[in-house]
One Martini backbone bead per residue (centre of mass of N, CA, C, O) as a GRO file, in nm:
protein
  317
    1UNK     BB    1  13.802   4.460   7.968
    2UNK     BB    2  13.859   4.503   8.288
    3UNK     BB    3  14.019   4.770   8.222
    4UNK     BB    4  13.735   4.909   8.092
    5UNK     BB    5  13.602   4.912   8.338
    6UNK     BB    6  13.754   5.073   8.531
    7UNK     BB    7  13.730   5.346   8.352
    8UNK     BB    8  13.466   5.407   8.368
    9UNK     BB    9  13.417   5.374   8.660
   10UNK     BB   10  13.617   5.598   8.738
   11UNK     BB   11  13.485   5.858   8.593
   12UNK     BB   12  13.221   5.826   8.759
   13UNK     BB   13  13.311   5.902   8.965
   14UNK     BB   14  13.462   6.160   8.954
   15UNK     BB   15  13.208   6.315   8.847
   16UNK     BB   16  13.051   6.272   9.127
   17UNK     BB   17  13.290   6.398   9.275
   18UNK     BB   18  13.250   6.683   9.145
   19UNK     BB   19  12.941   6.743   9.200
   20UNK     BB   20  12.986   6.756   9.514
   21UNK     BB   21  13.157   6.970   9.529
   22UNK     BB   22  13.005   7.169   9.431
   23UNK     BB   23  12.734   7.164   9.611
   24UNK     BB   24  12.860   7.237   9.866
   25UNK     BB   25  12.986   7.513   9.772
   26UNK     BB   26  12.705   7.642   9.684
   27UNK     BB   27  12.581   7.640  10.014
   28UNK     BB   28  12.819   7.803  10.110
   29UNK     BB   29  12.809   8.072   9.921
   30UNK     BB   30  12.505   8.052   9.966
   31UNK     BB   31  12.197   8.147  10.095
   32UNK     BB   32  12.022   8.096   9.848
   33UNK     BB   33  11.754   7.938   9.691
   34UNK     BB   34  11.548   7.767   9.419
   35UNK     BB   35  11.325   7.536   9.374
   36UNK     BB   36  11.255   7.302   9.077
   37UNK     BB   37  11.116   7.244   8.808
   38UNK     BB   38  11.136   7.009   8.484
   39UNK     BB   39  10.852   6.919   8.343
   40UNK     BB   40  10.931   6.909   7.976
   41UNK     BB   41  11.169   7.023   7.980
   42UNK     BB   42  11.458   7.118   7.712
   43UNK     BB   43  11.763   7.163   7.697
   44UNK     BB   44  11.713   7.402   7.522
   45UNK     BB   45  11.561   7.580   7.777
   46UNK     BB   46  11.773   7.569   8.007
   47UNK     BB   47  12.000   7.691   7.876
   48UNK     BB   48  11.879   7.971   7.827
   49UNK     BB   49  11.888   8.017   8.126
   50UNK     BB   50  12.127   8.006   8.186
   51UNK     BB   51  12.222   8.234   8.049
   52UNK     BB   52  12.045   8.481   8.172
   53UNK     BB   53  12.170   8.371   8.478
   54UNK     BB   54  12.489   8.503   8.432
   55UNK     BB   55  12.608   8.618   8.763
   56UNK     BB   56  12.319   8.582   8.956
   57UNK     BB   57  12.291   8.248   8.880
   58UNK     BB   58  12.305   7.887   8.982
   59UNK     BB   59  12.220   7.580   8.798
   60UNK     BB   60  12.089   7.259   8.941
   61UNK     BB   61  12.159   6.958   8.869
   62UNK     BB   62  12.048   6.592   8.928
   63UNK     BB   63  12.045   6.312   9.156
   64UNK     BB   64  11.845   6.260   9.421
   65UNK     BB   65  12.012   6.110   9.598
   66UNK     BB   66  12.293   6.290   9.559
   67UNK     BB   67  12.152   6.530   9.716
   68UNK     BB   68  12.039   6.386  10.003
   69UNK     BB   69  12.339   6.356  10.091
   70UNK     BB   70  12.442   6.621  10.106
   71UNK     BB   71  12.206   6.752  10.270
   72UNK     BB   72  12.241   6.553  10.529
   73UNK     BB   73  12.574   6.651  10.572
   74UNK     BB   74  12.495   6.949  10.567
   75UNK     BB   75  12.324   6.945  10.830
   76UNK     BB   76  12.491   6.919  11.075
   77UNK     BB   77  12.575   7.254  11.024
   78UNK     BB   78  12.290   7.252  10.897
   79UNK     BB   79  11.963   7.197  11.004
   80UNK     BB   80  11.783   7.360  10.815
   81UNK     BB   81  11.846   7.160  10.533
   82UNK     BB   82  11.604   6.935  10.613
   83UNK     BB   83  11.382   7.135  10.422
   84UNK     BB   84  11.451   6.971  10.177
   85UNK     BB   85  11.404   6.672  10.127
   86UNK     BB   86  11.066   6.663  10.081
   87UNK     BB   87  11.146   6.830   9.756
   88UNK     BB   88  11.331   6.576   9.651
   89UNK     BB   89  11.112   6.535   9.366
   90UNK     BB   90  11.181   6.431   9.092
   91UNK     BB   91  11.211   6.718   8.843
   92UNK     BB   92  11.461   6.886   9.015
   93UNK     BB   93  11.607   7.175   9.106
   94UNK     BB   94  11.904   7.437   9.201
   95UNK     BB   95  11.869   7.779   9.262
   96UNK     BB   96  12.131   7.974   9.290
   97UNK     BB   97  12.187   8.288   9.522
   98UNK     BB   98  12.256   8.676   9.609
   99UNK     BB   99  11.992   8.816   9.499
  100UNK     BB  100  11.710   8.843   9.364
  101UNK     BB  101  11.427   8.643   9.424
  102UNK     BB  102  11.227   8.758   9.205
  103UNK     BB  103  11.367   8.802   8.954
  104UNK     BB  104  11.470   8.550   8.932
  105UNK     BB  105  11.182   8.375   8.899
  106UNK     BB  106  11.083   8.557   8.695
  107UNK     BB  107  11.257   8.466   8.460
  108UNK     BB  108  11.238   8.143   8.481
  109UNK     BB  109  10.917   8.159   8.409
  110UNK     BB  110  10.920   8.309   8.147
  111UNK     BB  111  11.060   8.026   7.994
  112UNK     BB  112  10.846   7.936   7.741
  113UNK     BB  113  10.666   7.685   7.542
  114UNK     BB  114  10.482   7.520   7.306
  115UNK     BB  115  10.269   7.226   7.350
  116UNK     BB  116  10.194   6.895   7.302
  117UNK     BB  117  10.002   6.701   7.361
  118UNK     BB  118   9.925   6.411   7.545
  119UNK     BB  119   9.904   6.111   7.654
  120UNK     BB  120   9.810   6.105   8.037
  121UNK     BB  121   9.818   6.372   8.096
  122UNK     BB  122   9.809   6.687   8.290
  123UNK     BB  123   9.639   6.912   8.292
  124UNK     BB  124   9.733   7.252   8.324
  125UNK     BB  125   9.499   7.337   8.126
  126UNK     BB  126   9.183   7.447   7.957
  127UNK     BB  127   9.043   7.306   7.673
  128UNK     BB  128   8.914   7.511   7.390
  129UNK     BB  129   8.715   7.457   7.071
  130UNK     BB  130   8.561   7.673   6.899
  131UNK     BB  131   8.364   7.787   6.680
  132UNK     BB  132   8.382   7.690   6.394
  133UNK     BB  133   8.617   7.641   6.101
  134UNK     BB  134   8.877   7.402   6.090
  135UNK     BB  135   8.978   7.261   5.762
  136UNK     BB  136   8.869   7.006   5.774
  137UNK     BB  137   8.748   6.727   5.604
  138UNK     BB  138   8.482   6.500   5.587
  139UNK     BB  139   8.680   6.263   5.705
  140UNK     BB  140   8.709   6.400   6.000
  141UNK     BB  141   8.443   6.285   6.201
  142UNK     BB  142   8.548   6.071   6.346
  143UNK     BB  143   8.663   6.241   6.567
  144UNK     BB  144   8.452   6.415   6.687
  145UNK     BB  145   8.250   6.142   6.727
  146UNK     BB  146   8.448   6.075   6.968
  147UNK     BB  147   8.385   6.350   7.135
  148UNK     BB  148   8.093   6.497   7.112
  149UNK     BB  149   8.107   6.668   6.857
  150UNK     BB  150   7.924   6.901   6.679
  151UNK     BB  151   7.843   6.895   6.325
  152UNK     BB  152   7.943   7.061   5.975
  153UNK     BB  153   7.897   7.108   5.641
  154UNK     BB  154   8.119   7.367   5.488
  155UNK     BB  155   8.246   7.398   5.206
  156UNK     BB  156   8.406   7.151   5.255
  157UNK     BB  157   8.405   7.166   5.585
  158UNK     BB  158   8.452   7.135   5.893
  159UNK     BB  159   8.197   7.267   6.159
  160UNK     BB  160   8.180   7.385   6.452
  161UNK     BB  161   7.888   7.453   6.644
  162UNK     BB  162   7.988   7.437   6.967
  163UNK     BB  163   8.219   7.568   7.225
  164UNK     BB  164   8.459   7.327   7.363
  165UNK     BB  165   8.574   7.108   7.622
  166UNK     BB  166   8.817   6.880   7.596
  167UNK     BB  167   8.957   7.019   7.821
  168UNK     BB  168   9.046   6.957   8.203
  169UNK     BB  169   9.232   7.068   8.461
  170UNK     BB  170   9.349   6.770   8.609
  171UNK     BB  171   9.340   6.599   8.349
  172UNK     BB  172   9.382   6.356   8.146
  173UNK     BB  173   9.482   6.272   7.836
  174UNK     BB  174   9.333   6.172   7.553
  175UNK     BB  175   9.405   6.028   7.271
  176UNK     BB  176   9.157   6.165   7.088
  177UNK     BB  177   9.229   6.463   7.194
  178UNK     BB  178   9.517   6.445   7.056
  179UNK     BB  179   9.459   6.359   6.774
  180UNK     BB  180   9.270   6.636   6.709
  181UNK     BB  181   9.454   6.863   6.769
  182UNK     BB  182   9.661   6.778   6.529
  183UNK     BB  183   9.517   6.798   6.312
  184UNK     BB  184   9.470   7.138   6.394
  185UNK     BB  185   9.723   7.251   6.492
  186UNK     BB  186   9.744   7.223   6.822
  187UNK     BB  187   9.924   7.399   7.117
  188UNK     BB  188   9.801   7.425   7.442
  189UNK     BB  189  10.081   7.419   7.569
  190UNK     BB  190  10.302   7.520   7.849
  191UNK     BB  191  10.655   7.536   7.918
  192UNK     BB  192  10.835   7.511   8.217
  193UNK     BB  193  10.931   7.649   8.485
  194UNK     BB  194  10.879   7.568   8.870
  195UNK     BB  195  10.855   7.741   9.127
  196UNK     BB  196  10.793   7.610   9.439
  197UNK     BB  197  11.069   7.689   9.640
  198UNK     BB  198  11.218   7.903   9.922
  199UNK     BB  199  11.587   7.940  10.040
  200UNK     BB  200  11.642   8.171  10.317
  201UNK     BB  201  11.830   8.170  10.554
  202UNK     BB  202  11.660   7.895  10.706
  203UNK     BB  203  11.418   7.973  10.531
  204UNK     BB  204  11.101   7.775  10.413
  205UNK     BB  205  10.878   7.892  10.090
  206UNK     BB  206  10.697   7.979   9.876
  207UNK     BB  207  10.680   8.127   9.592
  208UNK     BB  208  10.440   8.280   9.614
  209UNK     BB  209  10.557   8.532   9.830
  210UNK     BB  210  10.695   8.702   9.647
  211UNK     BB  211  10.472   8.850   9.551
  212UNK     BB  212  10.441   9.031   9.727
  213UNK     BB  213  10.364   9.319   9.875
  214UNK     BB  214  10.455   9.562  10.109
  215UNK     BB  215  10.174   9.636  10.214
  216UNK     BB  216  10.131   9.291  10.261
  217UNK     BB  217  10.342   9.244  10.455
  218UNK     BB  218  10.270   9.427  10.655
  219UNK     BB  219  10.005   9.371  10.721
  220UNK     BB  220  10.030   9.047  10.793
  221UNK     BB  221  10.296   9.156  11.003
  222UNK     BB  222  10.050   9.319  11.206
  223UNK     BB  223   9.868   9.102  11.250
  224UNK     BB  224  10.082   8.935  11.417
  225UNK     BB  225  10.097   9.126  11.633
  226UNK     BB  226   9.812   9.181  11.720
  227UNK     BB  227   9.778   8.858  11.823
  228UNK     BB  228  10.025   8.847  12.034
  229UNK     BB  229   9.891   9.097  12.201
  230UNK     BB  230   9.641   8.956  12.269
  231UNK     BB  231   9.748   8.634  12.382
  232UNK     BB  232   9.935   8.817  12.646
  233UNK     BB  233   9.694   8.970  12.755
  234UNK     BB  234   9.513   8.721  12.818
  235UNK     BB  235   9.751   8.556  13.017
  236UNK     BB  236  10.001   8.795  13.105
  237UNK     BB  237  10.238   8.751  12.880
  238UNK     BB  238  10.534   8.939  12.812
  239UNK     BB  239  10.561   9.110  12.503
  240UNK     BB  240  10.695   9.348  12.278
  241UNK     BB  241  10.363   9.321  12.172
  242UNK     BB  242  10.233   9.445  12.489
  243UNK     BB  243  10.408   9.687  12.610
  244UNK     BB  244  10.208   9.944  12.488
  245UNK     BB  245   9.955   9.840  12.622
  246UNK     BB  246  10.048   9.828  12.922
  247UNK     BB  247  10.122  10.151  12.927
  248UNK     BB  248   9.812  10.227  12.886
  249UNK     BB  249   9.690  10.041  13.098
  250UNK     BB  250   9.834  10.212  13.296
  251UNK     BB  251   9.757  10.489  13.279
  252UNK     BB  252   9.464  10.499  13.304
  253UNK     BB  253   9.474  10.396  13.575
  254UNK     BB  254   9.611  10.633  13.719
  255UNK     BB  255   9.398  10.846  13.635
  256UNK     BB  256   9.144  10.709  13.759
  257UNK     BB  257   9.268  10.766  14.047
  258UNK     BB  258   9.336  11.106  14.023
  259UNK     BB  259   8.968  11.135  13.984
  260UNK     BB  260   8.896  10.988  14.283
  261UNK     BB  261   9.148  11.172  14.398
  262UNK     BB  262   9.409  11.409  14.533
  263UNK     BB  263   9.601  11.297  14.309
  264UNK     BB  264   9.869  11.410  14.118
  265UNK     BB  265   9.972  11.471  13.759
  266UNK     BB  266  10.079  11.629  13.492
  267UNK     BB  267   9.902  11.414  13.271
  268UNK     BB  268   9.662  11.419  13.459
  269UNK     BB  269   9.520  11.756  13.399
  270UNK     BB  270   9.378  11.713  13.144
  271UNK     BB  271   9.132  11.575  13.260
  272UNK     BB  272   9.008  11.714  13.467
  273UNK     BB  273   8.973  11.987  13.343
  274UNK     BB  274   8.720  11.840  13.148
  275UNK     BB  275   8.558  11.775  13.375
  276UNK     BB  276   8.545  12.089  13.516
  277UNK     BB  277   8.572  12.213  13.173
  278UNK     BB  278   8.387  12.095  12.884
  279UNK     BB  279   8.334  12.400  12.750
  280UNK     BB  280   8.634  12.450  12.677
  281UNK     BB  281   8.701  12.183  12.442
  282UNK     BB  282   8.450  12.294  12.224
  283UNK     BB  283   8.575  12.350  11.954
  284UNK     BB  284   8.294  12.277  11.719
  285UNK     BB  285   8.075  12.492  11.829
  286UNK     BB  286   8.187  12.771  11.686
  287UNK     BB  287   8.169  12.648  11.375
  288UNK     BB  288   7.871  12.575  11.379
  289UNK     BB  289   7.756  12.820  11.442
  290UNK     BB  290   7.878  12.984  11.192
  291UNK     BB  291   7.729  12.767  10.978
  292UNK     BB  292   7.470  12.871  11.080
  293UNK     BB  293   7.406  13.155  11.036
  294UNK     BB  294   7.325  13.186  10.737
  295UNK     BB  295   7.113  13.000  10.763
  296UNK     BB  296   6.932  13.243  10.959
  297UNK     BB  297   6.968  13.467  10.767
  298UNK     BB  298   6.818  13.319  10.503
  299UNK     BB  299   6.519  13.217  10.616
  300UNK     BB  300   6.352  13.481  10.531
  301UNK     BB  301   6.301  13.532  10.252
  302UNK     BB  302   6.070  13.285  10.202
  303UNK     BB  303   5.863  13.521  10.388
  304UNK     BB  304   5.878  13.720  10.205
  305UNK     BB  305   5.765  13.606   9.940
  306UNK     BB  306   5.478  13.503  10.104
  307UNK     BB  307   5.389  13.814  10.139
  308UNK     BB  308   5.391  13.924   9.822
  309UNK     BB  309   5.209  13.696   9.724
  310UNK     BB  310   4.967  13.788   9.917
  311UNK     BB  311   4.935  14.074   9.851
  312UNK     BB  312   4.894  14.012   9.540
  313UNK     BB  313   4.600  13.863   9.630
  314UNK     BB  314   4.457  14.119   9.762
  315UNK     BB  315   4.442  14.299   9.521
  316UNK     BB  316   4.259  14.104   9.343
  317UNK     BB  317   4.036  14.089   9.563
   0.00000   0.00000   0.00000
């Protein structure tokens, strides 16, 4: 007896030495995670997951304690990966990749399941149900009226007043509205992997910064410039988005003092001569003109017309 428990206990160790041992290469290997979550995941939906990223991403799964312990050790000599350890929480795990990681995620989320209501669970989403005969009989009106949900009876058959909101996203399931969907034969919810968070070359952030296009990333990230050369500019402290800055507010000041002074510079020559010859810069002066003349030559016309019609009025008076 105290033989098969130590066989047992070793091939224990095994396992666990070898889980070790992957979860590190894995780290080394890759540049890129995503964390994952999997509760409601059903083990051939993770599978089937499994095989769609076969040569793309490679899927671990594992024991959280075993994973935070790996993380600290290899924090070491990656100090950036202690940015993991307080999203190892509940039914998590980590899809290693060097592929494209909108894609990867994309993936991931794309295989859901319909699934039926639990009691106590929080709801994922708003189920409503709609107006309309439901198909029980009326031995089952005393579901509805234990949700205070109105109905009647047509054709032997149940049916709903108007259409009610049962479940309300955020709140948990109660056993009585499990109840009634079962009976309706409704499966409300979609359960699928959930990524939460990526981990690229040592920053972590939300996995929905994916969704952002090229656009919308560049927006942010001038908009992040346009801030620190305003707060560098506003202390004094130069730094590269200030730089541009600096040299236009410094030939400003250069112009301003050659417009005050007899000293002159080739580039400060154009604001000079704007100053002494305004007339000459006039470029829209010319178009002006040339549109304004067709309409002043067709002014007379109107007064044409109103001559010919005195002249009509003098005739007949």
């Amino acid at each position: 007896m105290a033989d098969d428990e130590v066989k047992v206990l070793s091939a224990a160790k095994q396992r666990k030495n070898k889980y070790i041992a992957k979860l590190e290469s894995l780290i080394n290997d890759y540049k890129s995670l995503l964390v994952i979550g999997i509760d409601f995941v059903g083990s051939n939906q993770l599978q089937q997951t499994r095989i769609k990223l076969r040569g793309q991403a490679v899927v671990l799964m594992g024991k959280n304690t075993i994973m935070r312990k790996i993380i600290r050790e290899k924090a070491a000599e990656k100090p950036e990966l202690e940015q993991l350890l307080p999203l190892i929480q509940g039914n998590v795990g980590f899809v290693f990749t060097n592929g494209d990681l909108a894609a990867i995620r994309k993936e991931l989320i794309s295989n859901k399941v319909p699934a039926a209501a639990k009691p106590g669970v929080l709801a994922p989403v708003d189920v409503t149900i709609p107006a309309g005969p439901t198909g029980l009989d009326p031995g089952q009106t005393s579901f509805f009226q234990a949700l205070n949900i109105g109905t009647k009876i047509t054709r032997g058959s149940i049916e709903i007043l108007t259409a009610v909101t049962l479940i309300t996203a955020g709140t948990k399931v109660s056993s009585s509205a499990v109840a009634l969907l079962t009976k309706m034969g409704v499966k409300p919810f979609e359960y699928g992997i959930v990524v939460s968070h990526v981990y690229d070359n040592g920053s972590l952030y939300e996995a929905k910064i994916l969704d952002l296009g090229e656009a919308e990333l560049l927006q942010k990230f001038f908009f992040g410039v346009n801030q620190i050369a305003a707060i560098g500019l506003e202390v004094g402290y130069p730094t590269i988005a200030t730089i541009p800055h600096s040299f236009t507010n410094a030939f400003r000041m250069l112009v301003a003092i050659t417009l005050e002074t007899d000293y002159m510079f080739e580039e400060a020559k154009i604001f000079k001569e704007m100053l002494d010859n305004p007339d000459a810069f006039k470029s829209a002066a010319p178009a002006a003109g040339a549109a304004a003349a067709p309409a002043a030559a067709a002014a007379p016309e109107p007064e044409e017309e109103e001559e010919e019609a005195d002249m009509g009025f003098d005739l007949f008076d």
